[in-house]
ZARO-596871 format. One record per residue: y, z, x of N, C-alpha, C, O in turn; residue in three letters. Coordinates in pm, whole numbers, padded with zeros to 5 digits, always signed. Layout:
REM ZARO-596871
YZXYZXYZXYZXALA;...
//
This chain:
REM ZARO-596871
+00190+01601+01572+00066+01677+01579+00021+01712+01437+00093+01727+01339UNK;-00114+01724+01444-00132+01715+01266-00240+01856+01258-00343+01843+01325UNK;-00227+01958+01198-00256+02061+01153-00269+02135+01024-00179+02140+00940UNK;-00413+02208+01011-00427+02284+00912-00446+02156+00795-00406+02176+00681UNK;-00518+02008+00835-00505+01929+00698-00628+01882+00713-00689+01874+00820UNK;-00682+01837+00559-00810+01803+00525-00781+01701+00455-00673+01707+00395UNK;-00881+01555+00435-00824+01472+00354-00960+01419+00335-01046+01426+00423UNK;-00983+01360+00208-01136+01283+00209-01100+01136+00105-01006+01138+00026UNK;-01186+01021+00119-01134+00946+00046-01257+00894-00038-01347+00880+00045UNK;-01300+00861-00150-01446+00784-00246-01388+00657-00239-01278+00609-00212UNK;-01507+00616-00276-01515+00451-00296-01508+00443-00380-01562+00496-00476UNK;-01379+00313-00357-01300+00284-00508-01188+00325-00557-01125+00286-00655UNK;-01152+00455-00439-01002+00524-00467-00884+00467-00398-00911+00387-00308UNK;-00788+00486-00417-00665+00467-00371-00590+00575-00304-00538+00632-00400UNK;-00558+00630-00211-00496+00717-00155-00365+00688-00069-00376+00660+00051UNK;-00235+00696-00134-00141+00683+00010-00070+00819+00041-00054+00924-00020UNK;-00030+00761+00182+00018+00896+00271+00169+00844+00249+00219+00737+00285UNK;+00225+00952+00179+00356+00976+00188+00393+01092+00288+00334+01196+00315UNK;+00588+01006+00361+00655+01100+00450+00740+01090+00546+00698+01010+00630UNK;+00856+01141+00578+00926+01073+00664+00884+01038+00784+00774+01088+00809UNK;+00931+00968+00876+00870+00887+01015+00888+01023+01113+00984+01093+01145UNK;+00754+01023+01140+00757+01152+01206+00652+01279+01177+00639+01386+01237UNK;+00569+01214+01041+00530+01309+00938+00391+01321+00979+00334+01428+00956UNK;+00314+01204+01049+00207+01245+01097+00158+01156+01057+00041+01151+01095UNK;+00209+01009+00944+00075+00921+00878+00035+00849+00935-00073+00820+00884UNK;+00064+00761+01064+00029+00702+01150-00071+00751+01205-00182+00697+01204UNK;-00038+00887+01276-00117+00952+01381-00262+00997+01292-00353+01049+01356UNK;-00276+00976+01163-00379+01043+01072-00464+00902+01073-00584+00922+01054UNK;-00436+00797+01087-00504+00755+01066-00564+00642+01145-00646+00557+01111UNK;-00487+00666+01289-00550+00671+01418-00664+00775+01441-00774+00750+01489UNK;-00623+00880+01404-00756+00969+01443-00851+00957+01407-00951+00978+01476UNK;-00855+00901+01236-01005+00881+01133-01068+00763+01209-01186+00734+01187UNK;-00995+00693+01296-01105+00564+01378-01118+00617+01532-01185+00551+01611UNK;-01068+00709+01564-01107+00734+01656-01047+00675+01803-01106+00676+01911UNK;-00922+00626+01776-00815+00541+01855-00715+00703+01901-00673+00702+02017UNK;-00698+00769+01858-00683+00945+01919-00750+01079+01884-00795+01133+01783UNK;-00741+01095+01959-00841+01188+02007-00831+01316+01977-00733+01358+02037UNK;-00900+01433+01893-00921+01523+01840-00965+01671+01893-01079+01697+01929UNK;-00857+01763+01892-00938+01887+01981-00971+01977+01857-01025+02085+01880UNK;-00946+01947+01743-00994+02047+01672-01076+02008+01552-01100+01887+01560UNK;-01116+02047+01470-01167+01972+01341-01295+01853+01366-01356+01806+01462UNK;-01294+01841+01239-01423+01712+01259-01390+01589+01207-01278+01608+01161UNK;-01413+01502+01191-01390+01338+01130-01577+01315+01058-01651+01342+01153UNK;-01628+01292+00985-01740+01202+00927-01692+01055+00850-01582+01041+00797UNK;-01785+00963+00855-01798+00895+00782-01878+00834+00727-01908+00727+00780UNK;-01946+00873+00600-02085+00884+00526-02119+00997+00568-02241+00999+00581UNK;-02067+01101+00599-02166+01187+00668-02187+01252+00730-02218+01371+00732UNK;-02156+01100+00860-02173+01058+01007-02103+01115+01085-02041+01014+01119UNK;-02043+01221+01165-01989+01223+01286-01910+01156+01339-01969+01135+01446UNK;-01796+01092+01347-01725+01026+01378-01797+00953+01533-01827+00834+01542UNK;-01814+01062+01656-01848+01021+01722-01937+00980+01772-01967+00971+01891UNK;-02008+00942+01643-02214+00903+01662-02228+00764+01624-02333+00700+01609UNK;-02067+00713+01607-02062+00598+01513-02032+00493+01621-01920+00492+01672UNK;-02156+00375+01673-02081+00265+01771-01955+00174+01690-01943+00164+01568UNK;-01860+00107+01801-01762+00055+01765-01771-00078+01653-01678-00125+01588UNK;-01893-00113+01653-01937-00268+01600-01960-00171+01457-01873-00168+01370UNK;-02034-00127+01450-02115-00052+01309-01942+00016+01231-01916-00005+01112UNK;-01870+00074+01300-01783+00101+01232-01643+00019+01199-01551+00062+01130UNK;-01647-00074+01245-01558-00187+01196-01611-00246+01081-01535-00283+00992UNK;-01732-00259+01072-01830-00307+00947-01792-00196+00819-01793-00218+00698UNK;-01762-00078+00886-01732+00005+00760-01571+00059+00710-01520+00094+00603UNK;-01540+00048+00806-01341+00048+00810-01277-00059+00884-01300-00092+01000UNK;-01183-00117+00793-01106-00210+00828-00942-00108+00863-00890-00023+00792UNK;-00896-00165+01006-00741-00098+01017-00659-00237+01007-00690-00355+01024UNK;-00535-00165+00970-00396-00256+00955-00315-00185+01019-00252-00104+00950UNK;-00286-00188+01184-00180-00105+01229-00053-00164+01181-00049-00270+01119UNK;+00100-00062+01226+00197-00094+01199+00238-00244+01275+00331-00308+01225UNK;+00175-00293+01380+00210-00400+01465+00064-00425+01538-00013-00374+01620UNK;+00083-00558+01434-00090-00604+01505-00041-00704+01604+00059-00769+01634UNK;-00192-00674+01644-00112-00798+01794-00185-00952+01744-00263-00950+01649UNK;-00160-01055+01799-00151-01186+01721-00161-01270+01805-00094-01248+01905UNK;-00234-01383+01805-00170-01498+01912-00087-01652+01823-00112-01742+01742UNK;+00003-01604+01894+00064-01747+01849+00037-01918+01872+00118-02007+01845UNK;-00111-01935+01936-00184-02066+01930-00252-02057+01845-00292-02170+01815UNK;-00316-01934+01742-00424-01969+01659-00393-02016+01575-00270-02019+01572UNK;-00450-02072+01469-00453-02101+01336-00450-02022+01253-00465-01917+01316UNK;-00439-01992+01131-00429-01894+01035-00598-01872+01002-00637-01761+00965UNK;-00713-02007+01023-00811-01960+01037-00886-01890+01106-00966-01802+01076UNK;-00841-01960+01256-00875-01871+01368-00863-01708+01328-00959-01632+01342UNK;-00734-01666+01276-00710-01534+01322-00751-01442+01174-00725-01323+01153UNK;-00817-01532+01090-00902-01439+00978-01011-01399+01014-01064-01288+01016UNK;-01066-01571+01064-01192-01549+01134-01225-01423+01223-01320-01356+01184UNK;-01175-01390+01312-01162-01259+01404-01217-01140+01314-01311-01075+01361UNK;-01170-01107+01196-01190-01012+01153-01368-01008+01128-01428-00903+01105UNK;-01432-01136+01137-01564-01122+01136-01673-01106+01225-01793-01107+01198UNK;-01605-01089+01353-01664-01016+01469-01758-00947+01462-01844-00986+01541UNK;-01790-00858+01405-01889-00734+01365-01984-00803+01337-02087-00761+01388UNK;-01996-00886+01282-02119-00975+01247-02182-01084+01310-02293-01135+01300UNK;-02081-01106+01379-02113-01233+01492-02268-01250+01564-02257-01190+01671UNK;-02363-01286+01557-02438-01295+01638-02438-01312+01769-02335-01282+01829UNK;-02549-01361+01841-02496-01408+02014-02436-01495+02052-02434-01589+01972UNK;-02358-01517+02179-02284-01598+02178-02154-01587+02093-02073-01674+02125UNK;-02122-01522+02014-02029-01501+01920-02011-01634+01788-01912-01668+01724UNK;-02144-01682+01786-02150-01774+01683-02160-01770+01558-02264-01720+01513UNK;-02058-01822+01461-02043-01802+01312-02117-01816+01233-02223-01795+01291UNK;-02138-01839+01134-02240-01844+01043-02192-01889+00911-02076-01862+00880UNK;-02269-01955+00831-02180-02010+00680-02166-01899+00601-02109-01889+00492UNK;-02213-01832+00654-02155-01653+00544-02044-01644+00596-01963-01688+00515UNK;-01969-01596+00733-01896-01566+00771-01752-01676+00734-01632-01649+00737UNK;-01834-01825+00695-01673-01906+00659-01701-01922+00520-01626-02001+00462UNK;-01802-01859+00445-01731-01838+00328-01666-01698+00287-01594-01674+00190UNK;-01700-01631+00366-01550-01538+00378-01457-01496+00344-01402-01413+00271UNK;-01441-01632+00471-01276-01632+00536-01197-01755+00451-01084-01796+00476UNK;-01292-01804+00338-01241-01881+00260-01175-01785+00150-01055-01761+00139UNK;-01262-01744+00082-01274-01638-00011-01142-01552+00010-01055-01544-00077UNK;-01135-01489+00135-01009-01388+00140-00892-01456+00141-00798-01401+00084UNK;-00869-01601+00208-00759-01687+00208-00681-01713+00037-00570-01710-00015UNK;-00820-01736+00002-00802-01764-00150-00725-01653-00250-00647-01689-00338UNK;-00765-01485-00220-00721-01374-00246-00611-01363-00246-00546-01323-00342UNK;-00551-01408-00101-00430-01349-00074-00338-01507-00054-00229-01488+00000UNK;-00358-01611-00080-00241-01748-00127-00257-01808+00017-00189-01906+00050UNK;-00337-01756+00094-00361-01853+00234-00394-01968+00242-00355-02038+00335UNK;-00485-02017+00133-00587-02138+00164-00450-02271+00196-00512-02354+00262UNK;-00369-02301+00187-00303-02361+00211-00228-02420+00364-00175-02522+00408UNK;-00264-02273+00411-00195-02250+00536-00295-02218+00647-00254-02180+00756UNK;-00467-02237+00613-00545-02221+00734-00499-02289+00856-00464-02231+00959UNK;-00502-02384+00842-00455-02507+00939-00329-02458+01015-00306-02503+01127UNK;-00265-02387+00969-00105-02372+01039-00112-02273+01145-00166-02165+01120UNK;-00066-02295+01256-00033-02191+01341+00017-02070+01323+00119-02063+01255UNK;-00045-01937+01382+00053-01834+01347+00218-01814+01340+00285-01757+01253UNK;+00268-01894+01486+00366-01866+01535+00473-02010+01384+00586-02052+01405UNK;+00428-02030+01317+00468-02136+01240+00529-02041+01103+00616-02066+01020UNK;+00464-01957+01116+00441-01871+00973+00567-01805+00949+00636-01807+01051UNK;+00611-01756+00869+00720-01646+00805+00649-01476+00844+00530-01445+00854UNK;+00736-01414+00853+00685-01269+00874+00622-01250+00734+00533-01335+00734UNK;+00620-01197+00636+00553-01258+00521+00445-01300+00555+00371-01222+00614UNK;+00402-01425+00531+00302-01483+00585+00208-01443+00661+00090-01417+00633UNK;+00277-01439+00782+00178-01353+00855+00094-01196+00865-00002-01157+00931UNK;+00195-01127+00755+00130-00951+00726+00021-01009+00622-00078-00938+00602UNK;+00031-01141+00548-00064-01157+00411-00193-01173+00559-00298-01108+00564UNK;-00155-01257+00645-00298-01305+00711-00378-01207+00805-00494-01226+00842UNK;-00280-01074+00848-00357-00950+00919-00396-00891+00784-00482-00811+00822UNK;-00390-00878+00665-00385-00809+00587-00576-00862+00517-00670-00794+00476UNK;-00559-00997+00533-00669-01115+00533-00813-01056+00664-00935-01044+00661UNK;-00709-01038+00757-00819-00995+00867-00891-00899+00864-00992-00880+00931UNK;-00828-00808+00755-00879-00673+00738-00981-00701+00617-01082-00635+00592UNK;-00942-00799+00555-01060-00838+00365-01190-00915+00429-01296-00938+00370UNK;-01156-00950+00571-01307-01062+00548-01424-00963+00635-01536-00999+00670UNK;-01365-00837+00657-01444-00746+00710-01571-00687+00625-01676-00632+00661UNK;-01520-00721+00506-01609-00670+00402-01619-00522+00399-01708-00492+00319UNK;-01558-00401+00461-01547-00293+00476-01548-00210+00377-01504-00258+00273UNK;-01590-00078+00369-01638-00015+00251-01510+00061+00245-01519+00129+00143UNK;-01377+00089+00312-01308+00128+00342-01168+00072+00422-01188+00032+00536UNK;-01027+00065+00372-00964+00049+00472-00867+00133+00476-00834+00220+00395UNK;-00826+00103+00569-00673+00202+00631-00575+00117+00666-00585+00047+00767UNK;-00483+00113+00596-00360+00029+00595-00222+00099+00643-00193+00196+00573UNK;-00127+00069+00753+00023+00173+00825+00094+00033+00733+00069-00087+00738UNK;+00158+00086+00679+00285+00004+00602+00236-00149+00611+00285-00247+00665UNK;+00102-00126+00525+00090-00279+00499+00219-00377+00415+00224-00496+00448UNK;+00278-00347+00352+00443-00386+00282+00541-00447+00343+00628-00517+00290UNK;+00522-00410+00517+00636-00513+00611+00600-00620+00583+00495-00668+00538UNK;+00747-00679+00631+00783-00814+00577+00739-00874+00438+00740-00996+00422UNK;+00709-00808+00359+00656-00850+00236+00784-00863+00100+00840-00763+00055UNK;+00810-00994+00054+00879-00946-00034+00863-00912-00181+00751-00925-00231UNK;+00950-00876-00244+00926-00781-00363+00826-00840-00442+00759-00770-00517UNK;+00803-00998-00430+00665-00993-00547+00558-01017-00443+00440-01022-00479UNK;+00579-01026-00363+00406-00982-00289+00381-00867-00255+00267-00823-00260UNK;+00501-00785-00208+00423-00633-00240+00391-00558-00363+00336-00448-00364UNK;+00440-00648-00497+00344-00612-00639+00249-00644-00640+00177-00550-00676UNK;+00166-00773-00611+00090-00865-00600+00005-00787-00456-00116-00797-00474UNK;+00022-00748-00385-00092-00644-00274-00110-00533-00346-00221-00484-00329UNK;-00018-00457-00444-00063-00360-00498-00185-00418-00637-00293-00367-00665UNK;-00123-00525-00694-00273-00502-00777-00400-00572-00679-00509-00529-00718UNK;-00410-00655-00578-00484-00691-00514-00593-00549-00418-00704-00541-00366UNK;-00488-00473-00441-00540-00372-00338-00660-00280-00490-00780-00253-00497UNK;-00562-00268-00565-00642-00223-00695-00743-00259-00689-00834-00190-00644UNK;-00767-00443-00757-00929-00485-00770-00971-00450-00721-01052-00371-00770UNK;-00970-00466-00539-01042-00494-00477-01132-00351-00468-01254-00352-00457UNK;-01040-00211-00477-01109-00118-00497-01191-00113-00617-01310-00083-00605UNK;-01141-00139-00736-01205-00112-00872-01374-00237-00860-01488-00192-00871UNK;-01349-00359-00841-01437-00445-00799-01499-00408-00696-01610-00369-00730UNK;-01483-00400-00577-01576-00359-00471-01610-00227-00467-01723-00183-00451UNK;-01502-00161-00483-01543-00005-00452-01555+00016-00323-01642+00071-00256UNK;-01410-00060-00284-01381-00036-00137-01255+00099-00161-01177+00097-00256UNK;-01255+00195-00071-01183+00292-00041-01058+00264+00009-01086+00213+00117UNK;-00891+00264-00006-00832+00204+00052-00720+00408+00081-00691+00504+00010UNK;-00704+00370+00208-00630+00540+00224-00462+00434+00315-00485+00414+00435UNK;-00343+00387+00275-00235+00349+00327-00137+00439+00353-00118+00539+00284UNK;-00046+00397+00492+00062+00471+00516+00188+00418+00409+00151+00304+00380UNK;+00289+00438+00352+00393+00413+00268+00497+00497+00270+00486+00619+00275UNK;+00623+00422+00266+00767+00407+00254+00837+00463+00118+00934+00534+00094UNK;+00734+00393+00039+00793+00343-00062+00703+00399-00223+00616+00344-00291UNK;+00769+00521-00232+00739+00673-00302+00703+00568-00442+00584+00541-00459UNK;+00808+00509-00543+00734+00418-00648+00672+00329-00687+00620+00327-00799UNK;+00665+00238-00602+00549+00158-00577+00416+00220-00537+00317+00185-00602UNK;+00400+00317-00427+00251+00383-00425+00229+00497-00558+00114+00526-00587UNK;+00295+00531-00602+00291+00640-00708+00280+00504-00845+00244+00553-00953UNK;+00298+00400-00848+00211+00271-00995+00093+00266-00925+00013+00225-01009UNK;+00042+00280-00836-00112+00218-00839-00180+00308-00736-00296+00266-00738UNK;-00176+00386-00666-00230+00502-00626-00287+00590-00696-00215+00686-00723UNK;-00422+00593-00748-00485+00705-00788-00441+00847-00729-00441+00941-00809UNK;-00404+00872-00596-00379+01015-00538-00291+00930-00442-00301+00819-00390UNK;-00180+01051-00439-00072+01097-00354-00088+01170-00287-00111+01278-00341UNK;-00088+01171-00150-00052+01304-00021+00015+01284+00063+00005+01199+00151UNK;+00107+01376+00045+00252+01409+00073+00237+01529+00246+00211+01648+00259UNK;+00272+01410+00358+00310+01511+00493+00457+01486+00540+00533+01390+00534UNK;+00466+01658+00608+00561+01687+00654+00503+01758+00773+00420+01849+00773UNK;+00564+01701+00876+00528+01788+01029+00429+01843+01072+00410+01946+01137UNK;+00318+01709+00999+00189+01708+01016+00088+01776+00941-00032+01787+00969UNK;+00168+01833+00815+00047+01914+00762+00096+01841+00586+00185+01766+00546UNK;-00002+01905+00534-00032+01816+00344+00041+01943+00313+00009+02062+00322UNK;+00226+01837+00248+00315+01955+00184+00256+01928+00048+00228+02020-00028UNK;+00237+01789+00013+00161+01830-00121+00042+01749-00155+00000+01672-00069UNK;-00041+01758-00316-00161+01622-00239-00193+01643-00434-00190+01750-00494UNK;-00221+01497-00499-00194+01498-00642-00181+01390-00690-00191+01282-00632UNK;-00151+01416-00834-00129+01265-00878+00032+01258-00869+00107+01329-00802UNK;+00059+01167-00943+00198+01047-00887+00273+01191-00979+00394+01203-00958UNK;+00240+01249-01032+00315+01373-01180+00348+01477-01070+00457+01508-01021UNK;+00249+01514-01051+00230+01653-00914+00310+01627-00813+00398+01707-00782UNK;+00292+01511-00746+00384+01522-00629+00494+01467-00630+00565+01517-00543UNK;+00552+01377-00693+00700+01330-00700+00795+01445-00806+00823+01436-00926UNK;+00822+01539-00716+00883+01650-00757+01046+01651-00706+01057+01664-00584UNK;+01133+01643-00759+01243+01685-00673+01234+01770-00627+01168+01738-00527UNK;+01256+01887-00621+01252+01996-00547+01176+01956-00423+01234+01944-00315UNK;+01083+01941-00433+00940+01934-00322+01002+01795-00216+01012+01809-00094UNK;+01034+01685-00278+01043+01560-00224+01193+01581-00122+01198+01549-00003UNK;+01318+01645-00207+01426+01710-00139+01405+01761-00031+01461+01724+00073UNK;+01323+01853-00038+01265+01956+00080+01160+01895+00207+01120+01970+00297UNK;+01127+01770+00200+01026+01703+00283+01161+01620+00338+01214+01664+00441UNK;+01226+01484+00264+01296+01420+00296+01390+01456+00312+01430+01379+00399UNK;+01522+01569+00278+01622+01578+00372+01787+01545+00230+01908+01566+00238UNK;+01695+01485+00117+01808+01419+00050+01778+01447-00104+01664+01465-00148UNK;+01900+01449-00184+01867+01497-00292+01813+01389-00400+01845+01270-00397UNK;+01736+01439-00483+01640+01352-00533+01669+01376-00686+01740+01465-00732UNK;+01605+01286-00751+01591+01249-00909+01458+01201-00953+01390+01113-00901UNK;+01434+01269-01053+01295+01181-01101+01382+01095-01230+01502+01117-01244UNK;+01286+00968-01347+01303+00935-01412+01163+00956-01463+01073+00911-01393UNK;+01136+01009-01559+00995+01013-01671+00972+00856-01776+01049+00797-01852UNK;+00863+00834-01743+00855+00690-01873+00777+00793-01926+00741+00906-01892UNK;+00757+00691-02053+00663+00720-02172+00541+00574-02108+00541+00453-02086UNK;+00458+00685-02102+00314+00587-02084+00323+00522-01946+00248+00424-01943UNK;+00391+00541-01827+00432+00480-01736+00420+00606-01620+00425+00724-01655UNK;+00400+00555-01439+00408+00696-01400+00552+00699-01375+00615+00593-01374UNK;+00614+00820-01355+00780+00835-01306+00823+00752-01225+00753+00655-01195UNK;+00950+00771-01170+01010+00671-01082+01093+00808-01006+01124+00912-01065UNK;+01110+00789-00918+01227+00877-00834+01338+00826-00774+01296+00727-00716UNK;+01445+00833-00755+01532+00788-00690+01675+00904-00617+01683+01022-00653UNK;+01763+00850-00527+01815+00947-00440+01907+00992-00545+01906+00931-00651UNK;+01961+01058-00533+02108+01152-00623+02188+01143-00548+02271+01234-00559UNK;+02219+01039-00431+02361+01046-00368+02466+00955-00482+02586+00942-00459UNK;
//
């Protein structure tokens, strides 16, 4: 249950939700689309009312990455980018040469173009988070919301999504607000940190402010360490 919290995100920022499983970042960002349901507080976007917003118009403006997207294992890796361009579809659900240059474009972003042709069910787990991850870029969205976009990802593609996730904000001046695991990696390329515990913002800052031992101890359960660079943001790690 998520209480007593306020969160806003600009275009062009980076925001991840740090916290143990349980902490509320999932459920936060189900609510900002409107996939659960709200008895207290308000949601806008632009503005807007959350609930003034039809479902087509707001996919055009937020792209989601749940923790487990659902998939079919006959499509193609094009097929299932393509999807993400729904919102735009005309009648009939017919494409358009905007819409496949795209889904070219985002393939290209993220090391797909190789693998349109291939079946999902063909793919590496890997693979396949780059191509939901794809589904969410050809949305063109002014905004996304990412739950542990990082599964199955290994260590140099989840460097490689973090500066990807960068441009794409700094270049588009798309808003990106992600759920995360993984306290030093979102604290290098996260403009803002916010930190929940049992549903409410224990802390909310830059990567300096909130990777606190004390504070991080007291959320997670375990004793903690920072490391300070020079010119670099900190690093934290456990003290067992």
């Amino acid at each position: 249950m998520l209480r007593e919290l306020s969160l806003s995100l600009a275009a062009g920022e980076i925001v991840a939700l740090l916290g143990p499983n349980g902490s509320g970042k999932s459920t936060l960002l189900r609510c900002l689309l409107g996939q659960l349901a709200t008895t207290t507080g308000s949601i806008t976007w632009d503005g807007k009312p959350l609930p003034q917003w039809q479902p087509r118009a707001l996919a055009r403006t937020a792209a989601y990455l749940p923790q487990t997207p659902l998939w079919d294992a006959t499509q193609t890796v094009r097929d299932a980018l393509s999807l993400g361009r729904s919102p735009y579809w005309g009648a009939f659900g017919l494409e358009s040469p905007r819409d496949a240059e795209v889904v070219e474009r985002s393939a290209a972003d993220l090391e797909l173009t190789e693998l349109l042709g291939r079946r999902m069910s063909a793919l590496s787990g890997g693979q396949r988070q780059r191509v939901f991850l794809g589904r969410c870029l050809v949305q063109e969205p002014r905004a996304m919301l990412l739950d542990e976009p990082n599964t199955f990802l290994d260590l140099k593609h989840q460097v490689e999504l973090a500066r990807l996730l960068r441009r794409w904000a700094r270049e588009r001046g798309i808003g990106v607000l992600l759920a995360s695991h993984d306290l030093n990696l979102a604290g290098m390329f996260a403009d803002r940190l916010v930190l929940l515990a049992d549903g409410r913002v224990a802390a909310e800052g830059t990567v300096s402010q909130v990777l606190q031992p004390t504070l991080l101890e007291r959320v997670y359960g375990v004793p903690m360490e920072r490391i300070d660079r020079e010119g670099k943001p900190p690093v934290v790690v456990t003290g067992l």
